[in-house]
Steps between C-alpha positions, in 0.01 A plus 500: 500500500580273793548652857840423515573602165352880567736456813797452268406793319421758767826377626715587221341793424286413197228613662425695779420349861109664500409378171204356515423269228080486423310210568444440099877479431589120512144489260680745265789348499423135481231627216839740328676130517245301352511780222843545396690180711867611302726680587486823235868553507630123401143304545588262770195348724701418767543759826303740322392814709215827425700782478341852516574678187481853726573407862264374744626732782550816300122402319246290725223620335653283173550184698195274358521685137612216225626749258788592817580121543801321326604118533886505583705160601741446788674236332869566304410243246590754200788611715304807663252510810200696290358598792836651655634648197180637279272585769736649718824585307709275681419599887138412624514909700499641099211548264519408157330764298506315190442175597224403199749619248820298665268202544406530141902559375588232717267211340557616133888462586429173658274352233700594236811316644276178558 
């Protein structure tokens, strides 16, 4: 994650100020890209961010593990910010719970209208 990007996000809350990300984070998550470079909601490739599956601030010690990791987009190219609206049920402060099983809903809806 970029430094100004982790500003953003401390800013509005997402995550807290003290966070400390570890130094094998931008490995993970350039290696979680390489991996799975859709989105899993609508499967753009553009503006796609790692989402933690279970919060990085509630759950540090799951920060690095793959199986906590989800690709999400920022675009609205389907009409919805993935990101936004999956990952954080439409306000970046909430946790999504179910976020696998939305993403999954959300790309079997989408595929079947394509």
């Amino acid at each position: 994650m970029s430094r100004l990007k982790d500003i953003a996000l401390k800013a509005k809350g997402v995550i807290p100020i003290n966070a400390k990300r570890s130094k094998e984070w931008s490995k993970v998550r350039k290696q979680h890209l390489i991996d799975n470079p859709c989105c899993a909601a609508c499967g753009e490739t553009k503006k796609v961010e790692v989402h933690h599956i279970k919060p990085f601030h509630l759950n540090p010690e799951l920060e690095l593990d793959p199986s906590n990791l989800i690709t999400l987009c920022e675009t609205a190219t389907k009409g919805i910010i993935c990101h936004l609206n999956i990952g954080h049920n439409g306000s970046y402060k909430n946790i999504n719970e179910n976020v696998l099983e939305d993403a999954q809903r959300m790309f079997e809806r989408l595929s079947k209208e394509d």
